[in-house]
C-alpha positions, 0 to 999 in steps of 0.5 A: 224771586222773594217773598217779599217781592211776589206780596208786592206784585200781588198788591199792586195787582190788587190796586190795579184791580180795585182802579178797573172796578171804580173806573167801570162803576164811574162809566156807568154812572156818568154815561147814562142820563135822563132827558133832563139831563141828570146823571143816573141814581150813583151805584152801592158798590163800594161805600157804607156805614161806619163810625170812627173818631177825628183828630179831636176825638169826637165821633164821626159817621157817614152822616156827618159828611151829609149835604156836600160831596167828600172827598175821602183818601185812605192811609197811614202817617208813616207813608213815605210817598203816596200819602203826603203826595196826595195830601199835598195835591189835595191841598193844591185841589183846594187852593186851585177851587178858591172859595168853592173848596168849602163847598166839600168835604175832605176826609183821611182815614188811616190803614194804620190805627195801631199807631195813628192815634187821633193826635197823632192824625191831627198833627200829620193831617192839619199840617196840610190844611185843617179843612181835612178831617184826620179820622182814626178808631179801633182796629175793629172799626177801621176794618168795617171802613176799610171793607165797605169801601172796597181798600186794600190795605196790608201790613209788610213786615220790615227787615228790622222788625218794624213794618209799612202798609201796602194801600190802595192809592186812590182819593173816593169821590162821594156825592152829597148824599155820600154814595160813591161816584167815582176816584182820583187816580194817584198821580192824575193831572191836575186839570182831570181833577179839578173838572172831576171836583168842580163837576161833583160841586156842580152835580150838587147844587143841580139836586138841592 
């Protein structure tokens, strides 16, 4: 088996991992409940701090996403199927929840910032819908976010000397207050999704 081959399984393997640990967090925060019927306080594991630029070059940290839940997604403007997928189903979510869409926000944040510039996001992610924020910054700062929120992301070098990035898949489910509260796995129906984000819509308007 090559090289190349052993990395990916490796990967992959990675992926499946980080998915068990956000499903078991997931469980925990959704299975416990008050008397009052409210779900437990969302757990620290996986989210932080962090500061990054859009597609306009301004500034943005996790306190700009504040007051609405986020739905934030990690990867790259060169990703051949996974990324636009999931900005095409994330576009889908947004159509399917009319007017309720803006009562979240929509963050992609890139594994790749050697080549996605703030332009560059702006033009791949706005083609989608320009309600998605396209975030980029220095390798330095895209190495904090990456690490806060527990992504696994990785350069594969090509065969012509170019390369793509080996990420994990899943779209981050941030409450209002931005603690984690769970994913969309790739590829999920879109009837999950929808009760996923129509819950956390409605979780947040249960706690203003």
């Amino acid at each position: 088996m090559s090289g190349l081959k052993l990395f990916r399984y490796g990967a992959w393997a990675a992926v499946a991992a980080l998915a068990v640990v956000s499903g078991y967090l997931v469980f925990l925060q959704t299975a416990g409940s008050d008397k009052s019927g409210g779900l437990i306080e969302p757990l620290a594991a996986i989210g932080g701090p962090f500061e990054l630029v859009n597609g306009s070059g301004e500034t943005v940290t996790e306190k700009t996403f504040a007051g609405k839940p986020t739905l934030m997604f990690f990867g790259f403007t060169y990703c051949p199927d996974v990324c636009p997928t999931t900005l095409a189903e994330m576009q889908g979510w947004m159509e399917a929840l009319g007017e309720d869409a803006d009562k979240l926000n929509y963050a992609y944040v890139t594994v790749d910032p050697e080549r996605d510039t703030p332009d560059v996001m702006r033009d791949y992610v706005w083609a989608f819908d320009k309600r998605i924020q396209p975030l980029t910054g220095t390798r330095e700062q895209i190495d904090v976010i990456l690490k806060a929120y527990r992504v696994y992301a990785r350069k594969v070098p090509l065969d012509d000397g170019d390369y793509t990035m080996d990420h994990s898949a899943a779209v981050y489910l941030m409450n209002a207050d931005h603690k984690f509260v769970g994913t969309i796995a790739y590829g999920e129906a879109e009837e999950t999704a929808l009760k996923k984000l129509r819950r956390l819509i409605d979780n947040a308007a249960a706690s203003s």
